[in-house]
Structure formats: structure tokens, C-alpha cells
C-alpha positions as CSV (number, residue, x, y, z in Angstrom):
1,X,-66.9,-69.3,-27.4
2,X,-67.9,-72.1,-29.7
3,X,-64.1,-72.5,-30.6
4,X,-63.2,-72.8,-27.0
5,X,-66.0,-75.4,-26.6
6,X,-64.5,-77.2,-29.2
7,X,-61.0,-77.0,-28.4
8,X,-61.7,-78.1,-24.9
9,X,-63.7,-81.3,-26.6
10,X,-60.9,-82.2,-28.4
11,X,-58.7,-82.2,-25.0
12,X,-60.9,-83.5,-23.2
13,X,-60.4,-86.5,-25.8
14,X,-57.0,-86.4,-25.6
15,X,-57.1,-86.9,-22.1
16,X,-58.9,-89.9,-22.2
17,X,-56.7,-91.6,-24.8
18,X,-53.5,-90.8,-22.5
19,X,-55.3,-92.5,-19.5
20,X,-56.4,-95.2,-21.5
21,X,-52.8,-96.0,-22.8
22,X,-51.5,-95.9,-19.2
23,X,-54.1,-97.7,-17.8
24,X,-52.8,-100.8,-20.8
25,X,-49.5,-101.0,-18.9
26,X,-50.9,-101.7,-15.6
27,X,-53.4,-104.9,-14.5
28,X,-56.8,-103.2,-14.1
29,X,-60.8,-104.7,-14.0
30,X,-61.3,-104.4,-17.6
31,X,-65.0,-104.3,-16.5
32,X,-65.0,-101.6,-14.5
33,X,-67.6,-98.7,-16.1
34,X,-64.7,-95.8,-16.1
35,X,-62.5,-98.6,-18.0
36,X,-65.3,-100.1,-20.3
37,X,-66.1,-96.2,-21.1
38,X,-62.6,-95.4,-21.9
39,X,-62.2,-98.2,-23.8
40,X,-65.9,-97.9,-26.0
41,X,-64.7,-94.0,-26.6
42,X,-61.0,-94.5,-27.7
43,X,-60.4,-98.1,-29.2
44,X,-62.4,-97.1,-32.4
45,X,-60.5,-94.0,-33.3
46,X,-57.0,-96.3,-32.1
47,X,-57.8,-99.1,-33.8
48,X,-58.0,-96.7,-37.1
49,X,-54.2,-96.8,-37.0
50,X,-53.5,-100.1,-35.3
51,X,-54.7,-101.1,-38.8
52,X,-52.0,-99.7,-40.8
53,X,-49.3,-99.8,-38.1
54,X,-48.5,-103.3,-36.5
55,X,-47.0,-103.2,-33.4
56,X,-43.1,-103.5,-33.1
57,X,-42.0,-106.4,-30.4
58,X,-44.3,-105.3,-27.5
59,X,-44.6,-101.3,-28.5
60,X,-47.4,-100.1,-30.1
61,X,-46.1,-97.1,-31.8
62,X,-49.8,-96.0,-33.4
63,X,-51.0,-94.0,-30.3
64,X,-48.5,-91.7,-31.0
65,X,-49.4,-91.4,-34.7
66,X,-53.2,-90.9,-33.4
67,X,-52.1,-88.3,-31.3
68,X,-50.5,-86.4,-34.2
69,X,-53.5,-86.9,-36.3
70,X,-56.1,-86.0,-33.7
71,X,-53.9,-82.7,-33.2
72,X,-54.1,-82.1,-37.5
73,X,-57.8,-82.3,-37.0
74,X,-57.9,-79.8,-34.4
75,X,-56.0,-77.3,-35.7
76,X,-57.8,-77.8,-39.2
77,X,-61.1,-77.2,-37.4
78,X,-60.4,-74.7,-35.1
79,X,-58.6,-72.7,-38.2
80,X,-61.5,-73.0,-40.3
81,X,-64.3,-72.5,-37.3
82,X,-61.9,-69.4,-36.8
83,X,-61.9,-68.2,-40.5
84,X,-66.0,-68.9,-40.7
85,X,-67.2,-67.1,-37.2
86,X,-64.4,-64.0,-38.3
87,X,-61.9,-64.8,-36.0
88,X,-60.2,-66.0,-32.8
């Protein structure tokens, strides 16, 4: 139960980082409270790897790193909540 909590947190997350990207390629009110709260709960963990990977011509190629990562720290959690609660 736990590890399905947690799982669906980390979807959940993913979620808002896909709508968040696509929401970039199209003109919205920045200011809107949906946007601003996508924005406070995503740049932060984006701008981790936006740090180490510049952009190339107008692609941003580090979403798709954080994506990878975010998925590593899943598995890595849910594997040892697994191994700690005996099992899922």
C-alpha cells in the first residue's frame, strides 16, 4: 500500500513535468495559479540539469535526462521500500 502511494507520487510528478514542458511550447499566462504551481514544483528539480546540459539551438535536451533520472530514483526506492516492508 505504501509502495503504491509512492509510485503514484512519483507519477503524479511526472505528469506535471510533461504538462509543464508542453505548456513552454505554447503562449500561456505565465501568472496563472495552475502555471505558477507547475512552474514552483518542477523548475527546481529541471533546473538541476539545465545546469549541466545547455541547451542545443532552441532544444532543451535536459527534460529528457530528468525524466530518466526521476525514473532511477523510482525504481531505486520502490526496490528498496520493496526489500524493507518484505515485498511487492
Amino acid at each position: 500500500m505504501l509502495i503504491d502511494f509512492i509510485d503514484t507520487l512519483f507519477k503524479v510528478y511526472s505528469w506535471m513535468l510533461i504538462i509543464y514542458i508542453l505548456l513552454s511550447w505554447f503562449p500561456v499566462n505565465r501568472y496563472h495559479p495552475a502555471v505558477r504551481l507547475l512552474r514552483d514544483m518542477t523548475e527546481p528539480y529541471l533546473d538541476l540539469f539545465r545546469r549541466f546540459i545547455p541547451p542545443v539551438g532552441m532544444v532543451d535536451f535536459s527534460p529528457i535526462i530528468a525524466f530518466f533520472v526521476l525514473d532511477l530514483i523510482r525504481r531505486g526506492v520502490l526496490s528498496f521500500l520493496s526489500r524493507m516492508l518484505g515485498g511487492y
